[in-house]
N, C-alpha and C positions, 0 to 999 in steps of 0.2 A: 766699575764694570756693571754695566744691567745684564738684567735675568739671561738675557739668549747669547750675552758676548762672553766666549771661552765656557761653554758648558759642555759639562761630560756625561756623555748620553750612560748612564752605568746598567741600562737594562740591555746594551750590545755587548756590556764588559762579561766574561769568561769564555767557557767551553761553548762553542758551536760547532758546524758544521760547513765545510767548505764543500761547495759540486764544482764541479769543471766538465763541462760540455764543448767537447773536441767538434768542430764541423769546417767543411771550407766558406772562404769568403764568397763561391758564384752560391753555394744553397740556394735554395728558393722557398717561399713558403708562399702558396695563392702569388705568385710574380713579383714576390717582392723580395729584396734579403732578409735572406733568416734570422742569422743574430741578431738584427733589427726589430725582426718580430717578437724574438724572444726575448728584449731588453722592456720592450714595450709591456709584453704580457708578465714580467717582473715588479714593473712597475705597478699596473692595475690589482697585483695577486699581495700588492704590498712586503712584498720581499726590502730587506732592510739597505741592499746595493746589491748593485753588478756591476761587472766592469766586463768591455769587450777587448783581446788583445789578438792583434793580429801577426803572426809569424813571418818570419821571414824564409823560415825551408820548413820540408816539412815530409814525413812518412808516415802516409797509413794502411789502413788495410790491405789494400792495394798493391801496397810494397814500388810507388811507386811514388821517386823523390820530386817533391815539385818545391821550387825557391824562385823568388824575383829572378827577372833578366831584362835589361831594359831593351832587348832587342823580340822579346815577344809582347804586344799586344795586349792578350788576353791573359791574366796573373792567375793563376789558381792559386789559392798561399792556403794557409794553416789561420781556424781565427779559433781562439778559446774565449768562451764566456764563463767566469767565474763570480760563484755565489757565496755569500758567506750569512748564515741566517740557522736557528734552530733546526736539528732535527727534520722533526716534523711537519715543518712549512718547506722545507728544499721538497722533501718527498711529497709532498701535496702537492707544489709545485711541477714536481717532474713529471709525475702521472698527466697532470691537464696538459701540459705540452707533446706529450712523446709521440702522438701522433704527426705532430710538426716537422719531426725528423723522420728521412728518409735514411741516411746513409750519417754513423756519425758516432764517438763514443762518450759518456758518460761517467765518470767518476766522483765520489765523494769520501773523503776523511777529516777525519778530528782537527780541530786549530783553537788555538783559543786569544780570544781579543784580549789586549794590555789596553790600550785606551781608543777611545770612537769620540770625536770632541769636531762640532763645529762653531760656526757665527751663527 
């Protein structure tokens, strides 16, 4: 095995911090999709991952349930982007984005990494 084949990144290994930012899939930010922009500006702000996932039903503020139908068109779904990364870098991160979000919620708690290992 060489150096970068089955290496375990061990500075992602313990306690971090996970956020999860609730939005829908039409968001917009400057015309473009949101979660998109903010997977991007994840990347640039050197966050260690994100993952985008998109719901299939979904209630928010609104109190108003929206889920796939293949007989409407236009889908409004549930999409969450999930961060897992220090403290102090999510929260850095948050702040530069928040203006980004119009309508949307925010959460972060405690997780902690067992193993982070790529090629």
């Amino acid at each position: 095995m060489n150096v970068c084949e089955g290496m375990i990144l061990k500075r992602y290994i313990g306690k971090k911090k996970i956020a999860r930012i609730y939005i829908d899939n039409q968001d917009k930010f400057e015309g473009k999709a949101l979660w998109e922009e903010i997977l991007f500006k994840a990347k640039a702000y050197g966050l260690s991952g994100a993952t985008v996932f998109k719901g299939v039903a979904g209630m928010g503020v609104h109190s108003q349930i929206r889920s796939f139908s293949v007989l409407t068109i236009s889908q409004i779904l549930p999409v969450v982007i999930e961060i897992i990364d220090d403290e102090d870098k999510i929260i850095g991160f948050l702040e530069e984005i928040d203006f980004m979000i119009e309508e949307g919620l925010t959460t972060m708690s405690d997780t902690e990494v067992i193993t982070y290992k790529h090629k």
